[in-house]
C-alpha positions as a Markdown table, in Angstrom:
| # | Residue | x | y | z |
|---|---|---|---|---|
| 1 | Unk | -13.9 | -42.8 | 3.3 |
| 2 | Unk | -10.3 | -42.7 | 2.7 |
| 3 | Unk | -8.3 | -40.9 | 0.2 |
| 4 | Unk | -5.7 | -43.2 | -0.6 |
| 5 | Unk | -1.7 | -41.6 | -1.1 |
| 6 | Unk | -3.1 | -38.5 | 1.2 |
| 7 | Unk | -0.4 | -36.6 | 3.0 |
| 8 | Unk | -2.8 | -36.2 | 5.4 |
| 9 | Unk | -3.2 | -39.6 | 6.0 |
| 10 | Unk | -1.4 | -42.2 | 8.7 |
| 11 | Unk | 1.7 | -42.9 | 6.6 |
| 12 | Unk | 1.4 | -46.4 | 7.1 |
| 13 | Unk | -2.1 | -46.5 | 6.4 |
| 14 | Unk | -1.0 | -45.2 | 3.0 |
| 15 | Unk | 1.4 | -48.0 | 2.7 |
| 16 | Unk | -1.1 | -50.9 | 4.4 |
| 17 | Unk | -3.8 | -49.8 | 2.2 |
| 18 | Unk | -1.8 | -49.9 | -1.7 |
| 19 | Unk | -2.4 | -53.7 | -3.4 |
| 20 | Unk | -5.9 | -53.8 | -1.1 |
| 21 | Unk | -9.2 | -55.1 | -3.6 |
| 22 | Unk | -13.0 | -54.6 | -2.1 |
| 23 | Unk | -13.7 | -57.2 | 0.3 |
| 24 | Unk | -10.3 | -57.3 | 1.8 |
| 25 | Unk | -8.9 | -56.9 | 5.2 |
| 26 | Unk | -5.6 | -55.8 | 7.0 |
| 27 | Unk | -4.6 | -54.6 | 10.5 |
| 28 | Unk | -1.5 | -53.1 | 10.9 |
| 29 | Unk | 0.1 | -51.3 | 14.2 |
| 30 | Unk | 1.6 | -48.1 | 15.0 |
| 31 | Unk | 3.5 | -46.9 | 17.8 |
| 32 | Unk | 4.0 | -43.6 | 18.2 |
| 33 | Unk | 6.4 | -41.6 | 20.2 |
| 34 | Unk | 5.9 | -39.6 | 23.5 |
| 35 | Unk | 6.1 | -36.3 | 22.2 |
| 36 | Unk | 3.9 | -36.8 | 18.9 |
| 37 | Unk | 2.0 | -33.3 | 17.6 |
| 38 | Unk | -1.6 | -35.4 | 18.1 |
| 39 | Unk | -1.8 | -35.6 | 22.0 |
| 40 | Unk | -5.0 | -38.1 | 21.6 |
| 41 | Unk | -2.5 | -40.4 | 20.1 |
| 42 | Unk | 0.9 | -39.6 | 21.5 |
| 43 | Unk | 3.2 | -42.3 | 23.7 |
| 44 | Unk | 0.6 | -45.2 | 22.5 |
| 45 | Unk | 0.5 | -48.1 | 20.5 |
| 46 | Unk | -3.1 | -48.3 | 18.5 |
| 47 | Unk | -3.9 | -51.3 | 16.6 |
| 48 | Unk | -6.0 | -50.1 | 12.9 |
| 49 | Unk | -8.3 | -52.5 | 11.2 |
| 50 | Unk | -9.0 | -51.8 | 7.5 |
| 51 | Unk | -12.0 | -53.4 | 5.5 |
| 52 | Unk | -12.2 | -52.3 | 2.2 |
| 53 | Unk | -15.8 | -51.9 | 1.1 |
| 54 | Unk | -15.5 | -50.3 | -2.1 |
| 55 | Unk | -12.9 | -48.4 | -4.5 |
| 56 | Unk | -13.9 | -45.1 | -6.3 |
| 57 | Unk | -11.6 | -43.6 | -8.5 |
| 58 | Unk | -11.4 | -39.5 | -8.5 |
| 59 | Unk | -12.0 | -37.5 | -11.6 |
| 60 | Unk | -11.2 | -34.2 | -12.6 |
| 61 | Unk | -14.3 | -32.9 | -14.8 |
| 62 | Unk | -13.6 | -32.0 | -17.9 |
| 63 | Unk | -12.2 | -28.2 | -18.6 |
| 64 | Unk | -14.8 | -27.2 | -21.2 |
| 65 | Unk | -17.9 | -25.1 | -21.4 |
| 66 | Unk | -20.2 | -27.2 | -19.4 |
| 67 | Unk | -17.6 | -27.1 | -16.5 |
| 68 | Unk | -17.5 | -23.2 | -16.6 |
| 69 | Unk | -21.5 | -23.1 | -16.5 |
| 70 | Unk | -21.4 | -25.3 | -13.4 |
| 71 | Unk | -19.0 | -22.5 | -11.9 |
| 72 | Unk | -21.5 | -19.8 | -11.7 |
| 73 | Unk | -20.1 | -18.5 | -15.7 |
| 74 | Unk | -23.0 | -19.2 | -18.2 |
| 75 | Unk | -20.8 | -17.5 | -21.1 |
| 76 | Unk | -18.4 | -20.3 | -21.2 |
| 77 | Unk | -14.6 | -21.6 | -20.9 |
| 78 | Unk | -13.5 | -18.7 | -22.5 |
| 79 | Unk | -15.2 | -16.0 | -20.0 |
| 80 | Unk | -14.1 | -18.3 | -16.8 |
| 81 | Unk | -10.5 | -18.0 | -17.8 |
| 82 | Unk | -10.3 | -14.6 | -18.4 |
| 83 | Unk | -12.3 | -13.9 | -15.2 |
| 84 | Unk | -9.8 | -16.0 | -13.5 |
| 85 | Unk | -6.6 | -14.3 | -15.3 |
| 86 | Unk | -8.4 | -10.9 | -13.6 |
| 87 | Unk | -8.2 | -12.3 | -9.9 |
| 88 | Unk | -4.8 | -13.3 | -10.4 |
| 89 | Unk | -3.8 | -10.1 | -11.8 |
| 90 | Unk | -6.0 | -8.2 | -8.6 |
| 91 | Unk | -4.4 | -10.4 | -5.9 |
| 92 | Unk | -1.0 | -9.8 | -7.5 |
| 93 | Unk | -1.4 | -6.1 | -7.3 |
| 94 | Unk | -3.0 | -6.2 | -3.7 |
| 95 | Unk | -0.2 | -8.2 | -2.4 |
| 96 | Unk | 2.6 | -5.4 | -3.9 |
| 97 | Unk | 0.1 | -2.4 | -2.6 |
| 98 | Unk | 0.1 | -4.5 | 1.3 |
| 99 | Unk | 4.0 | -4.9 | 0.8 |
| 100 | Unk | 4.5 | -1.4 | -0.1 |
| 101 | Unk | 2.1 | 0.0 | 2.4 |
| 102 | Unk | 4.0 | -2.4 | 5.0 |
| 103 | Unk | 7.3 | -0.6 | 3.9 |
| 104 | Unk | 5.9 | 2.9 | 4.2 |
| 105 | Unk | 4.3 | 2.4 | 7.7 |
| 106 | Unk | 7.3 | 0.5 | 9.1 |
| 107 | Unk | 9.4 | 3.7 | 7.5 |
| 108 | Unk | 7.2 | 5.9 | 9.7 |
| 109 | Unk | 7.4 | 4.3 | 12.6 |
| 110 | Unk | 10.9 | 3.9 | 13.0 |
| 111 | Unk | 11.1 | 7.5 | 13.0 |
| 112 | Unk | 8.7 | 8.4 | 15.2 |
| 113 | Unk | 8.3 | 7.5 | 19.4 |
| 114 | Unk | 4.9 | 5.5 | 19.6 |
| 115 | Unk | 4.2 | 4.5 | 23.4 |
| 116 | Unk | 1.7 | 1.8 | 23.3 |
| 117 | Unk | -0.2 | 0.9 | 26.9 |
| 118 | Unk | 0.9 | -2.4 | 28.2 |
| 119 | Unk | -2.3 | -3.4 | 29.3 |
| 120 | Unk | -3.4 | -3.0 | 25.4 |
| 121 | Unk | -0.8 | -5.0 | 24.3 |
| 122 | Unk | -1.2 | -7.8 | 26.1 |
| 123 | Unk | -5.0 | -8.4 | 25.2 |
| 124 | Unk | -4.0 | -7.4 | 21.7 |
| 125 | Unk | -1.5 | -10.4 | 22.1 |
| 126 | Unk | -3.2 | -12.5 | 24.1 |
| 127 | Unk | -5.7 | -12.5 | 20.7 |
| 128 | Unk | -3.1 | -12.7 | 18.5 |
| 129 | Unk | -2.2 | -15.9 | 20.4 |
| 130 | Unk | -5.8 | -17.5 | 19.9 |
| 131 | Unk | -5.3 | -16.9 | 16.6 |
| 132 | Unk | -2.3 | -18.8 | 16.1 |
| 133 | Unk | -3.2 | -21.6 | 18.2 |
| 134 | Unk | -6.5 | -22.3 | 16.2 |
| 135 | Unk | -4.3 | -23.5 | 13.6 |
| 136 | Unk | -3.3 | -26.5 | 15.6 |
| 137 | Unk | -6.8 | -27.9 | 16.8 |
| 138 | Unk | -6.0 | -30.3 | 19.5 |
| 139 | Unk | -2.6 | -31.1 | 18.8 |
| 140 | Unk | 0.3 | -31.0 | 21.2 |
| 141 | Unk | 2.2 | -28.1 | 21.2 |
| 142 | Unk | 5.6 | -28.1 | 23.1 |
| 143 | Unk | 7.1 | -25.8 | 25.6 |
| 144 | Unk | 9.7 | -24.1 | 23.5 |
| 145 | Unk | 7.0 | -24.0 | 20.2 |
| 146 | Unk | 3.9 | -22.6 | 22.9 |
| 147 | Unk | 7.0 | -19.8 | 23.3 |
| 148 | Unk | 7.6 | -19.1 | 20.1 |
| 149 | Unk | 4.1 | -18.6 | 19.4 |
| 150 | Unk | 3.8 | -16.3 | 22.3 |
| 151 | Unk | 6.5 | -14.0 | 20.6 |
| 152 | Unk | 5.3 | -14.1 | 17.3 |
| 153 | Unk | 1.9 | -12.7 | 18.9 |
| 154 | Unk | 2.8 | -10.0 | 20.8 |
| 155 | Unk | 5.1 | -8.6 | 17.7 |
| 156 | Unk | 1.9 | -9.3 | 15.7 |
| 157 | Unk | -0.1 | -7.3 | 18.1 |
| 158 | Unk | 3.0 | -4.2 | 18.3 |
| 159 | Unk | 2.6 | -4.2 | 14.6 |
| 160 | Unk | -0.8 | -4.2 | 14.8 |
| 161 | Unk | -1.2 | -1.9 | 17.3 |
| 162 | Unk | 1.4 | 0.9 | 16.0 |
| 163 | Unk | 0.0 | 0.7 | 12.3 |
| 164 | Unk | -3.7 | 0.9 | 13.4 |
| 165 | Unk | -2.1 | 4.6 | 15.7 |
| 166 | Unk | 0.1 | 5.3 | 12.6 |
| 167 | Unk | -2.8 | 5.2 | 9.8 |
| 168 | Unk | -5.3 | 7.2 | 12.5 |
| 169 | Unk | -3.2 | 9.8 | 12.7 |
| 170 | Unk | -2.5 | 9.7 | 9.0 |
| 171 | Unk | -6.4 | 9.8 | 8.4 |
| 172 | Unk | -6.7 | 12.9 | 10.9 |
| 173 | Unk | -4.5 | 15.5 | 9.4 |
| 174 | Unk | -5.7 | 14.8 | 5.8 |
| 175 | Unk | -9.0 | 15.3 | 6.7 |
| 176 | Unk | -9.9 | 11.8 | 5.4 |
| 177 | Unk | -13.6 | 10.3 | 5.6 |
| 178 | Unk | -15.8 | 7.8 | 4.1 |
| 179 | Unk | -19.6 | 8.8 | 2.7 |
| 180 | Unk | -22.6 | 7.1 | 2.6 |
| 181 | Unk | -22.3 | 6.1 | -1.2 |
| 182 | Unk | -19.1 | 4.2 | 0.1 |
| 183 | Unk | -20.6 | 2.6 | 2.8 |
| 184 | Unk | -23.3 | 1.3 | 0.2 |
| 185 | Unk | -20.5 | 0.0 | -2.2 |
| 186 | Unk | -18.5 | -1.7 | 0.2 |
| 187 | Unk | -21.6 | -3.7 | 0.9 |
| 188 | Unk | -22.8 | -4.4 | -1.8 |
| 189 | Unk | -18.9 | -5.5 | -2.7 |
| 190 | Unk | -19.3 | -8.2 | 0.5 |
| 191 | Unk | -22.8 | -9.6 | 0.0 |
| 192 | Unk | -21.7 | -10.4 | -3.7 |
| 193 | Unk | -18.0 | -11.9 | -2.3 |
| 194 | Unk | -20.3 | -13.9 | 0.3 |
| 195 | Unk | -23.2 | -15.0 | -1.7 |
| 196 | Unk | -25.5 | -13.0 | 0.4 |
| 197 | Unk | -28.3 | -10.4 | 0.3 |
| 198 | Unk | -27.8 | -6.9 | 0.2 |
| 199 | Unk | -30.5 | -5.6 | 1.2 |
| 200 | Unk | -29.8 | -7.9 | 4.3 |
| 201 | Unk | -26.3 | -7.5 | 5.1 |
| 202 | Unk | -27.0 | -3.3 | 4.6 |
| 203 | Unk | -30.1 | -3.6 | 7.2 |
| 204 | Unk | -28.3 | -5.9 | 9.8 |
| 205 | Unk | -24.9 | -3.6 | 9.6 |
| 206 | Unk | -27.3 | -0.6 | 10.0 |
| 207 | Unk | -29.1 | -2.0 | 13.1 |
| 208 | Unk | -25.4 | -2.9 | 15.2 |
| 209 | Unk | -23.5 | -0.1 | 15.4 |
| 210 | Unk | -20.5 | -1.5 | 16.6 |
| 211 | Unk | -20.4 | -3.4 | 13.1 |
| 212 | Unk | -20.9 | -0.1 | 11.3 |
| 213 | Unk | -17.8 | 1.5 | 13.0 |
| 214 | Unk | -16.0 | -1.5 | 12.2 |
| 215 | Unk | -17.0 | -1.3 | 8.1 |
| 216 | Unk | -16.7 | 2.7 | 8.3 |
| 217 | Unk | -12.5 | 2.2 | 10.2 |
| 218 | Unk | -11.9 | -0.5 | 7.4 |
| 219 | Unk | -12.7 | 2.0 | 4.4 |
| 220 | Unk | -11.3 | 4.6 | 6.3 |
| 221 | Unk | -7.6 | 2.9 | 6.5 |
| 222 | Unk | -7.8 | 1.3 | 2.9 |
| 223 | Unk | -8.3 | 4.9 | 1.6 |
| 224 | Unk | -5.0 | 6.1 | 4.0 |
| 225 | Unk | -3.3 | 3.2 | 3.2 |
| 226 | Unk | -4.0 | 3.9 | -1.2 |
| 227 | Unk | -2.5 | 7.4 | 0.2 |
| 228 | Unk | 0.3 | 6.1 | 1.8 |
| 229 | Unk | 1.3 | 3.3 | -1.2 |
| 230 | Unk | 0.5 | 6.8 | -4.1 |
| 231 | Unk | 2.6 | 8.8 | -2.1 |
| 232 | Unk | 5.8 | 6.6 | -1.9 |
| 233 | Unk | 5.6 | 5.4 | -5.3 |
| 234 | Unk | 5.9 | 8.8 | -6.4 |
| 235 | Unk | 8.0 | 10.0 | -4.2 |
């Protein structure tokens, strides 16, 4: 199936495709350069053949009550945009508390010497760099770009690195910790957000322990970092 107009698409399939009824057929060429971003493709000349079986036009559903219902909101239109209006409003304010916590860590660490172990870096990086790459699938990537991608990664893993040390230490002198009534929150928060049980998610983060220091570090460093973004804006 083809979504015709797609910026996705070949741009001269969008082009070969507009006028076309069902039953029709076209075959158009394209030649593309040496260096093109899909490898698969690049420095050849591929022949398409187009048959159109069928047109189906795409429709929006209509924004009414039976739409919120469908959503997962049995109360209606009403309740769906005021739960959306609420998700807005908590991204907004998560995105200023990040910004501001960013701010206040980067403040900290310009004024303090942090030594960071090569070898630490580098596999931090060397992550990092998987990371970024998985956002090209198998596309071409060249030289200069594969290089640029290598220094974005290792100052995503410094950063990384220095605020993970930064917050730790933070955590330590305050005599920060997380209970057991916050452990049970925080999963019951994530098998709601993923549409999963809780009762499974608690016994299967129970039984791995590595997964359980990894839930425990997270709640640990958002409650440092809500120290960090209280303490600037009132200072």
């Amino acid at each position: 199936m083809v979504l015709a107009g797609h910026a996705e698409n070949e741009p001269a399939l969008n082009e070969k495709i507009m006028g076309l009824t069902p039953g029709d057929e076209r075959s158009f060429q394209v030649v593309y350069p040496k260096d093109h971003a899909n490898r698969r493709v690049a420095g050849k000349d591929i022949v398409y053949g187009l048959k159109v079986r069928e047109i189906k036009e795409k429709k929006l559903p209509a924004l009414d009550d039976d739409f919120a219902k469908s959503l997962g909101t049995p109360e209606g239109l009403r309740d769906l945009r005021e739960k959306v209006r609420k998700e807005l409003l908590d991204a907004r304010e998560r995105a200023g508390r990040s910004e501001t916590a960013s701010e206040v860590l980067t403040g900290i660490a310009d004024r303090v010497a942090l030594e960071l172990p090569e070898s630490v870096v580098e596999q931090e990086s060397l992550a990092a760099l998987r990371r970024l790459l998985s956002a090209y699938h198998d596309r071409k990537i060249a030289p200069e770009a594969l290089e640029g991608l290598k220094t974005e990664a290792r100052r995503q893993a410094v950063d990384h690195l220095r605020n993970h040390l930064i917050l730790e230490k933070i955590a330590q002198k305050e005599g920060f910790g997380v209970a057991e009534e916050e452990i049970q929150a925080e999963i019951h928060n994530l098998a709601q957000a993923n549409n999963v049980s809780e009762a499974a998610l608690g016994d299967m983060i129970r039984r791995d322990n590595h997964r359980r220091e990894e839930l425990v570090e997270t709640l640990l460093f958002r409650k440092t970092v809500d120290f960090l973004v209280k303490t600037a804006i009132i200072g």
